[in-house]
C-alpha angles and dihedrals in degrees: 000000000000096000106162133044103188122202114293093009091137101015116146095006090144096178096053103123098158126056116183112178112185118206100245083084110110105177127014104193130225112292095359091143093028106157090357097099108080101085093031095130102170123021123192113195135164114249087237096088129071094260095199094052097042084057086060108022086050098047091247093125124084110215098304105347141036120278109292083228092068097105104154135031127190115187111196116203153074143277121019126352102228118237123268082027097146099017095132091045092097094152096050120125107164124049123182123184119188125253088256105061101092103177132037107215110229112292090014085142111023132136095003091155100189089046118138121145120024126195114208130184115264093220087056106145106176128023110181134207128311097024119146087009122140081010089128098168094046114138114166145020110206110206138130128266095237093060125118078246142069127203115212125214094347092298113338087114142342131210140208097234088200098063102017103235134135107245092181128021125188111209095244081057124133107195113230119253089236091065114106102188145352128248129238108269094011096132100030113149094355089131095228 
C-alpha cells in the first residue's frame, strides 16, 4: 500500500475537495498538500500521526486554521485520540472516530468552534476532561445505547453510567435526577 507522500505532491491542486489518508502511510512530507487546502471538504487520517502537525507541516492549514471549507474528519485508529488532537480545525463540524479508538485523552475534542455532530465509538471506555467544552454549536452526540456512556438531550450533557457523573454539561441543562455527582469541568465555558 501508498507509504510515502513526498514534498508538493499535491501542491496547487485547487480542486482537491476529498483527502483519505490510509494508514499504511508512514511519512507525509513538508508541503505535500501546500495550496492545496481551500476547497478540502472531507479529510481521513489515522490517529498515528500528530494530527495537528501534519495539518502544518503538510500544508493542510490555511494562515492560522484549517481551510473554511473542512467540514467533516474522520480519524481512523485505535486506541486513544491525544489531546489537542483537532484543536486548528475551527471550521470542523463532523467529526467520526473509528470503532477502535476506545478513550478520548483530556481536551481530544475541545474548542472545536464549527462543531456540530460528533461520532464516537461505541466501545469508548474513558473520555477524559474538557471534552466537548467551548464546542457552542454542538447538536448531537452519536453513540450507541450499550456504551459506558450516555448522551442527554442530543448533546446538552453526557454521563459516565458506571459512576454516575456528569462528564459535559451545556448550560440549558437540567441534570438528570439519576446523576450522583459532577465532574470536574462539566460545565467550563458554558456561560451559565
Amino acid at each position: 500500500g501508498l507509504r510515502y507522500i513526498r514534498q508538493s505532491s499535491f501542491e496547487n491542486c485547487s480542486n482537491l475537495k476529498e483527502i483519505y489518508i490510509p494508514s499504511s502511510v508512514m511519512n507525509i512530507s513538508i508541503e505535500a498538500f501546500q495550496k492545496s487546502y481551500s476547497k478540502v471538504e472531507k479529510l481521513t487520517i489515522p490517529m498515528s500521526f500528530n494530527i495537528a502537525k501534519i495539518f502544518n507541516y503538510a500544508g493542510l492549514w490555511g494562515t492560522s486554521t484549517i481551510s473554511e471549507g473542512l467540514k467533516q474528519i474522520t480519524i481512523t485508529g485505535e486506541g486513544e485520540l491525544p489531546s489537542l488532537s483537532l484543536e486548528a480545525c475551527q471550521s470542523t463540524e463532523i467529526v467520526i472516530l473509528d470503532d477502535r479508538i476506545t478513550s478520548l485523552a483530556s481536551q481530544s475534542l475541545y474548542a472545536m468552534y464549527s462543531l456540530k455532530e460528533v461520532y464516537l465509538s461505541d466501545n469508548i471506555e474513558f473520555i477524559g476532561t474538557y471534552n466537548f467544552t467551548v464546542c457552542p454549536l454542538l447538536e448531537k452526540i452519536h453513540l450507541d445505547n450499550n456504551s459506558k456512556y450516555e448522551v442527554i438531550d442530543n448533546a446538552k450533557g453526557l454521563v459516565n453510567k458506571q459512576t454516575k457523573t456528569l462528564m459535559f454539561a451545556a448550560k440549558d441543562l437540567i441534570i438528570p435526577s439519576f446523576v450522583e455527582r459532577i465532574g470536574s469541568y462539566a460545565y467550563h465555558s458554558s456561560t451559565i
